[in-house]
Structures are given as structure tokens and as C-alpha cells.
N, C-alpha and C positions, 0 to 999 in steps of 0.2 A: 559458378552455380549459386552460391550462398555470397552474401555481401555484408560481410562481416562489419563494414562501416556501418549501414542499415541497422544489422541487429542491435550492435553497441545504441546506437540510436535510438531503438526502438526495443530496449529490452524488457523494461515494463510488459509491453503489451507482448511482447514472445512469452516471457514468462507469464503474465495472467493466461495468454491462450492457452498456452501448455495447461496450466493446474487448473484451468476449469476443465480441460477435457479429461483430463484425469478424477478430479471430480464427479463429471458426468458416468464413466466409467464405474467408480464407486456405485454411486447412485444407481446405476441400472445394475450389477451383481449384481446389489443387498435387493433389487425386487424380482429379480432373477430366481435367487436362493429362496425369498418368500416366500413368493406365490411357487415356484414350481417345486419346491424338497419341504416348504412350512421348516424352515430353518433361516433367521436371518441373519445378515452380519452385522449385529451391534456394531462392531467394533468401525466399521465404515461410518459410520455418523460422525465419532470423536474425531478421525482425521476430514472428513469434509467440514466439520463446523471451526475446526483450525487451520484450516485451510483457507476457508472464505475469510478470515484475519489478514492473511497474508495477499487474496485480492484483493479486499479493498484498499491496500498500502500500497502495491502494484495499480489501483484505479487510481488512486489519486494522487499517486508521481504520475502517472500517462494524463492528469487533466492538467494540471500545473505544467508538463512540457508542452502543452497543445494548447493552454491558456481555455481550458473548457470549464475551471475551478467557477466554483457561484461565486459570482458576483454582484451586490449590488451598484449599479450603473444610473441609476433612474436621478438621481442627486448629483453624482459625479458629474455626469454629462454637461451640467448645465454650468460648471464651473469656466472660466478661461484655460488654454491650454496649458502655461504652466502648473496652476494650481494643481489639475488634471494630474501631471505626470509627478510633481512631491506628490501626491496622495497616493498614485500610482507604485512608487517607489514604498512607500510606508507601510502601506498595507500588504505588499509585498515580505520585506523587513519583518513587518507583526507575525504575518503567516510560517515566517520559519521562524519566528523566536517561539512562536507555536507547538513547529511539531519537533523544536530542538527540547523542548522542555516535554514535551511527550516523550523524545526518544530517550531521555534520561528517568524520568520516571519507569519506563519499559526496564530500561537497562538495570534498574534499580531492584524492581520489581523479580527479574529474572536471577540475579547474586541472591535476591531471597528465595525464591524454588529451590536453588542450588544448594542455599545453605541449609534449607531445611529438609531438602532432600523428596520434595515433591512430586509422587507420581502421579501418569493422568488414571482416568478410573476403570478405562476400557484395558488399555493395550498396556495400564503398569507401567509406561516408559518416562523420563525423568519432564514433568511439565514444562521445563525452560528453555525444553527443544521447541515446545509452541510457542511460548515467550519470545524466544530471539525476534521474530518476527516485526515486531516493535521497533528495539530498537535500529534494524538494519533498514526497516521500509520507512522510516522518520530520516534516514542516515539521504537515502533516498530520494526522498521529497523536499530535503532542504536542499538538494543538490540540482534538484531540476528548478525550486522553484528562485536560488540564486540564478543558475543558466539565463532563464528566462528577464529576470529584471537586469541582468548583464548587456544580454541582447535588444532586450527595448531601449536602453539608456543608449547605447552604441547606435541602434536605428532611429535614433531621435536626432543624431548629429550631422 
């Protein structure tokens, strides 16, 4: 029924599906409770705007495994094939030395909510629950977007 190879595959996008529906869910309560009791649910905003954190790090490990990431192409292109694939390589390399340095800064960032004991402003809950986020969807994205120049280097042979 379920193909659990797939999913591992394609978890990213299980997971963004999942939490944007969840999201969406969100979203329609709080206009629910609005309009029909003139009661909203603040507290629905602070988890969808933390939320949408954690898709776009789910977006953009699923571009990097699908090679959908922007690129500029317009310069490359016109180079010889080798040249092509070092720069290919490099830019790749730069991209995660990228978000490995984001995911330390994240990770940085979050030992200080901790330390200082940071809650968010709706729900009072400890802010480095939203934090995480960082550094696990960088942990993420270096992982697919090695995958990827692994697989091209291997497809080049």
C-alpha cells in the first residue's frame, strides 16, 4: 500500500504536504471562529508564521533533490563541457558550505533561546521549538544537495 522507499525519497515533500495542509487547516478555523463567534484565534498565526519556516527548508531540500534550485545558466552554458561540470561541482560545494553555516548559526541561535529561556508571545511555549527548524532543514539540504553532486559526478562517468 504505502512505499516506504518513496516516502524516505521523497520526504521533503510528504512533509511540506502534510504541514501546509495543516496550515491550511489553521487558517480556515481562525476565519471560521472570526467571522462566525467574532472570536479569533490569534494564537493560529504564531504557529502558521513558524510554520512556513520550516516549509521553506522542506522547499528547498525538495529543489536541490530535483535540481529545481535557481540557477544561473546563461554564462555557464557557453563554457566547454568540462569547465561546465568544476563549476558545476563548486557551486554545488559553495551551496552547502552555505546552508552548513546557516545551520550553525540556527543551531547557535537556538542554545541562546534556551539559555535565555525565550518564550514565543502567543502560546508562551519555549521559542527554540521554532528555532530547531534551522538547524535540521540546513542538516537537510546539505544532505540532498551532496546526493545530488554525488549522482551527477557518478552520471558523468
Amino acid at each position: 500500500m504505502f512505499n516506504l522507499r518513496w516516502i524516505a525519497g521523497h520526504i521533503e515533500e510528504v512533509l511540506g504536504a502534510s504541514l501546509l495542509g495543516i496550515m491550511a487547516l489553521l487558517a480556515f478555523a481562525n476565519v471560521i471562529t472570526r467571522y462566525l463567534f467574532q472570536y479569533p484565534l490569534a494564537f493560529t498565526e504564531e504557529l502558521e508564521v513558524n510554520a512556513l519556516v520550516w516549509l521553506t527548508m522542506f522547499g528547498t531540500s525538495c529543489a536541490f533533490r530535483r535540481r529545481r534550485h535557481l540557477s544561473m545558466l546563461f554564462f555557464q552554458d557557453r563554457f566547454p563541457l568540462v569547465l561546465r561540470r568544476v563549476l558545476h561541482v563548486a557551486i554545488g560545494l559553495l551551496s552547502a558550505g552555505l546552508f552548513a553555516v546557516l545551520g550553525v548559526l540556527g543551531h547557535m541561535q537556538l542554545m541562546d533561546e534556551r539559555l535565555l529561556e525565550i518564550t514565543s508571545e502567543s502560546l508562551n511555549i519555549p521559542q527554540w521549538i521554532y528555532t530547531v527548524c534551522i538547524p535540521i532543514g540546513c542538516v537537510m539540504i546539505v544532505g540532498r544537495i551532496i546526493q545530488t553532486i554525488a549522482e551527477d559526478i557518478k552520471g558523468w562517468s
